[in-house]
C-alpha positions as CSV (number, residue, x, y, z in Angstrom):
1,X,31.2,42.7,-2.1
2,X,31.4,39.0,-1.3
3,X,28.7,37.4,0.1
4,X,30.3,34.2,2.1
5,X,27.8,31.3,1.9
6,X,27.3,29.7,5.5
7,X,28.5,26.5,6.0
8,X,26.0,23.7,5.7
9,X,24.1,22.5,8.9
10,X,23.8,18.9,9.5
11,X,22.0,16.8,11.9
12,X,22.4,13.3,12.9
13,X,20.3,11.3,14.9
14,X,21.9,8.2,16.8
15,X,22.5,6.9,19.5
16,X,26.2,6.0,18.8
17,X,27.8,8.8,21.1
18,X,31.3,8.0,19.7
19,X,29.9,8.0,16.2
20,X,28.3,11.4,16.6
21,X,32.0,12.9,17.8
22,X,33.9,11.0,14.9
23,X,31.7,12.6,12.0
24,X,31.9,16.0,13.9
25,X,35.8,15.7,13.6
26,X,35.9,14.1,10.0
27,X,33.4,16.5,8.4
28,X,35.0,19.7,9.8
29,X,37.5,20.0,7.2
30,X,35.2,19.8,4.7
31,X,33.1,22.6,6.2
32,X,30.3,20.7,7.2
33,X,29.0,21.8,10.3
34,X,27.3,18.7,12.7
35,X,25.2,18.6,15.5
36,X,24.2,15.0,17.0
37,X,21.1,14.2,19.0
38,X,20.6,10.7,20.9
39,X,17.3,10.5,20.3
40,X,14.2,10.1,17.5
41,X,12.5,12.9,20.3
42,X,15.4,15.1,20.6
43,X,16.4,14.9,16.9
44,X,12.9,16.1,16.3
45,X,12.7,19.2,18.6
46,X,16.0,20.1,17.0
47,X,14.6,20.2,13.6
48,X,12.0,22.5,14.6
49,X,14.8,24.4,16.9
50,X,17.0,25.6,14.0
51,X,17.0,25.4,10.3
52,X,19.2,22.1,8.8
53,X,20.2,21.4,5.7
54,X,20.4,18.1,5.8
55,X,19.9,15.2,8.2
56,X,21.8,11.7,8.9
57,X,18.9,9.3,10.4
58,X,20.0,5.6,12.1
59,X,16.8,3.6,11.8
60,X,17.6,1.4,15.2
61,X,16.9,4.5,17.9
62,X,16.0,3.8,21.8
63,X,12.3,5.0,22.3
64,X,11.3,6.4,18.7
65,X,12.5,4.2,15.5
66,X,14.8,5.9,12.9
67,X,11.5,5.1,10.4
68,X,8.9,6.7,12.8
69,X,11.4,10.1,12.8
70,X,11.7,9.5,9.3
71,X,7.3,9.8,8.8
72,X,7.5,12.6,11.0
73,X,10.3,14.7,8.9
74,X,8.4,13.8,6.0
75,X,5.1,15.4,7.1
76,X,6.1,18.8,6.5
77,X,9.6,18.6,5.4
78,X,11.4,17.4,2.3
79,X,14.9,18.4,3.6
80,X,17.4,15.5,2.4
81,X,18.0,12.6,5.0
82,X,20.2,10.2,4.6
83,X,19.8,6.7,6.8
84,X,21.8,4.4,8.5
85,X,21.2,0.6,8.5
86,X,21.9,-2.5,9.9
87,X,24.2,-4.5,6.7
88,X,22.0,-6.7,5.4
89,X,18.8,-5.5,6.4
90,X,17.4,-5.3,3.4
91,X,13.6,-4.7,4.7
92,X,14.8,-1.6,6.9
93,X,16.7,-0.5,3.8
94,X,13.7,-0.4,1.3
95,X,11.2,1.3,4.0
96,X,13.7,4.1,4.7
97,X,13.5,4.7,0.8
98,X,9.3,4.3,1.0
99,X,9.2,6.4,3.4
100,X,11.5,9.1,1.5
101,X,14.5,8.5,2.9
102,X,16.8,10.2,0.1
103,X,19.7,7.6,0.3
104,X,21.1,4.8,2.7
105,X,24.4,3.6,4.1
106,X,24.7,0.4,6.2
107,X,26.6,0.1,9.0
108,X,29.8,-0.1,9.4
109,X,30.5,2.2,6.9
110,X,33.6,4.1,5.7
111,X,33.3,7.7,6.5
112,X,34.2,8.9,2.7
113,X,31.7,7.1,1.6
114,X,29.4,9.2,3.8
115,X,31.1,12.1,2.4
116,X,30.5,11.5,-0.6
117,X,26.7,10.9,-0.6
118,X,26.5,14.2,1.2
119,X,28.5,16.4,-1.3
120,X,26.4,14.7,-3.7
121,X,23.1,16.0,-2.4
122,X,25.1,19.3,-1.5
123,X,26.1,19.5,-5.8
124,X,22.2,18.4,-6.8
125,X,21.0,21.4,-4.7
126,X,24.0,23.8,-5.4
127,X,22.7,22.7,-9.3
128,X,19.3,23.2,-8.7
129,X,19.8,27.1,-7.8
130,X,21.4,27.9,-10.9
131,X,19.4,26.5,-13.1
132,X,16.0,29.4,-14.1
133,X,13.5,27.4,-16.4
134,X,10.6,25.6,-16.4
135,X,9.9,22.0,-18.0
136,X,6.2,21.0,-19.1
137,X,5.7,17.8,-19.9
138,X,2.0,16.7,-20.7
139,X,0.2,17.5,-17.1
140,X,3.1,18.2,-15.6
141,X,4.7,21.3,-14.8
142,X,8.5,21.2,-13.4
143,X,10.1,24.5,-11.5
144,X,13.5,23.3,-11.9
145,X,15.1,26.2,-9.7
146,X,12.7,25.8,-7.0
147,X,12.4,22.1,-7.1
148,X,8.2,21.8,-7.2
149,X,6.1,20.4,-9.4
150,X,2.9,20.9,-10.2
151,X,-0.2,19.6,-12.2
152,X,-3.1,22.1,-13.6
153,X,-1.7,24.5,-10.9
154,X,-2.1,21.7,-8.0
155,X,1.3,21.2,-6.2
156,X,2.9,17.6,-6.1
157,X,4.9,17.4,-3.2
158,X,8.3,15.3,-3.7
159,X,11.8,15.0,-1.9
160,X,14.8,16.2,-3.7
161,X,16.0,12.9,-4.9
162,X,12.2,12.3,-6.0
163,X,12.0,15.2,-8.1
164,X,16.1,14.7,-9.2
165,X,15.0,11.6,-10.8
166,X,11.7,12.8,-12.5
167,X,13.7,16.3,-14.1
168,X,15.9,14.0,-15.7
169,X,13.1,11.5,-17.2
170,X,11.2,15.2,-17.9
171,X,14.1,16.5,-19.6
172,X,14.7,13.6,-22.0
173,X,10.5,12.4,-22.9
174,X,10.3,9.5,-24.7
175,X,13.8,8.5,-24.4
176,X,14.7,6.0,-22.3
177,X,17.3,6.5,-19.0
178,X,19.3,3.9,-17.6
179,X,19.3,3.2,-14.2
180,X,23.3,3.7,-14.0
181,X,22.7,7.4,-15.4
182,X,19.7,8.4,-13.3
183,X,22.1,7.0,-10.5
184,X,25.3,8.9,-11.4
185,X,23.2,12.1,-11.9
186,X,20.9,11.4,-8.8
187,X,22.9,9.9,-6.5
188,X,26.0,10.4,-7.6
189,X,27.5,6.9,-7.1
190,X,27.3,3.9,-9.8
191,X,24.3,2.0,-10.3
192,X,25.0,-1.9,-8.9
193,X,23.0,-4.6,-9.7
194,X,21.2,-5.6,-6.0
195,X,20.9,-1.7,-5.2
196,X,17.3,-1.2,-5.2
197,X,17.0,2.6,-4.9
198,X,16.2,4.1,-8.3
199,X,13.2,1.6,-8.9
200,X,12.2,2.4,-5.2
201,X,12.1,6.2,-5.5
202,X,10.7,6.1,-9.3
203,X,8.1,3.5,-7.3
204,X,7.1,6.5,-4.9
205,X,7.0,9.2,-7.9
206,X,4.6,7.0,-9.7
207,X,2.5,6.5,-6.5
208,X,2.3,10.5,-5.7
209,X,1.8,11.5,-9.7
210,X,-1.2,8.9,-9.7
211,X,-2.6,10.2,-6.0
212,X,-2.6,13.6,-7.6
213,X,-4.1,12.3,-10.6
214,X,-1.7,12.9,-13.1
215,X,-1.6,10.0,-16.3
216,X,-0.1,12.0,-18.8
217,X,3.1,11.5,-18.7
218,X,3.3,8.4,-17.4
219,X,6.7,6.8,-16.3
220,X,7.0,3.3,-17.7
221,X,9.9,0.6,-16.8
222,X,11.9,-0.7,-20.0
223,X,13.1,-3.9,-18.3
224,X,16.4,-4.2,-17.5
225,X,17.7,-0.6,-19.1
226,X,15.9,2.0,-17.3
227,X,12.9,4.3,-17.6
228,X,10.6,6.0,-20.1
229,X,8.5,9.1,-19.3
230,X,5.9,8.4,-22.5
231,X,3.4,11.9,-23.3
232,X,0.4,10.7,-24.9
233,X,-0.5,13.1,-27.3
């Protein structure tokens, strides 16, 4: 017998009541399933109302800022977000992707665009549940089905597009990956020169592996290609 997967349950947070309605009607046929809240507060208490699987953030938000939700989410949750911006606000760009914002679009934006960085993170996790090994890599320990990884047995907690980019460094050691693959296979979109968000979430991997002590592998930059995770032996 069949077992019909549910349709995926998204949440976006804005205040843009016309905005909320037009996603709701343009995701439909694509059997996304969206809910809108006004509110940092209210997008919060419907996060721990119902399960999501993934939610669309705007950083300018009456009361609580887009970035504050953002901290909140990523207490206890890695579930994808994707934020909105202001175009050309650069500075509220790189904190959503500090902060672990998965990916970014700046408003105005074309609403296939938005569709396609959601069926992107929709693929990465579809992906992620068929695939049933393990990668160790000096320290490091990577549960490619389940998404963790882990360090002599501690857990290292990362967001989806945080431990994306480290399977596919883990996967190739000592090779180097350009920044246009680990975006095509990340993020699913090609990598442009003044896009900042590979080098901001490898930025945030290196921070965690180093809280958790971990130095073996190490990820090192090979300027102007890519990355390197190196294994000393």
């Amino acid at each position: 017998m069949n077992t019909q997967i549910p349709d995926p349950q998204i949440l976006i947070i804005d205040d843009d009541h016309e905005l909320g309605e037009m996603l709701t009607e343009f995701l439909a046929p694509d059997h996304l399933h969206v809910s809108a809240r006004l509110s940092g507060e209210d997008g919060l208490q419907a996060l721990q109302d119902a399960t999501w699987d993934l939610v669309i953030l705007d950083i300018m938000l009456p009361g609580m800022s887009g970035i504050d939700v953002l901290k909140t989410i990523r207490k206890d949750s890695d579930i994808p977000v994707i934020m909105l911006t202001a175009r050309g606000d650069d500075v509220d760009r790189i904190l959503g992707l500090e902060f672990g914002a998965d990916d970014y679009l700046t408003k105005p934006f074309n609403p296939r665009e938005l569709l396609a960085r959601i069926k992107a993170i929709m693929r990465r996790s579809r992906t992620a549940e068929q695939r049933d090994h393990r990668i160790s890599v000096g320290r490091l320990a990577l549960d490619t089905r389940a998404r963790r990884v882990s360090a002599n047995d501690t857990s290292i907690r990362l967001t989806g597009t945080e431990f994306e980019l480290l399977r596919c460094l883990a996967e190739l050691p000592g090779a180097v990956v350009s920044k246009e693959q680990l975006s095509q296979q990340v993020l699913g979109r090609r990598h442009l020169p003044y896009d900042r968000s590979i080098d901001t979430h490898i930025s945030n991997v290196r921070g965690k592996l180093a809280a958790a002590g971990v130095d073996n592998p190490s990820i090192q930059s090979q300027r102007g290609v890519g990355y390197i995770l190196v294994v000393d032996e």
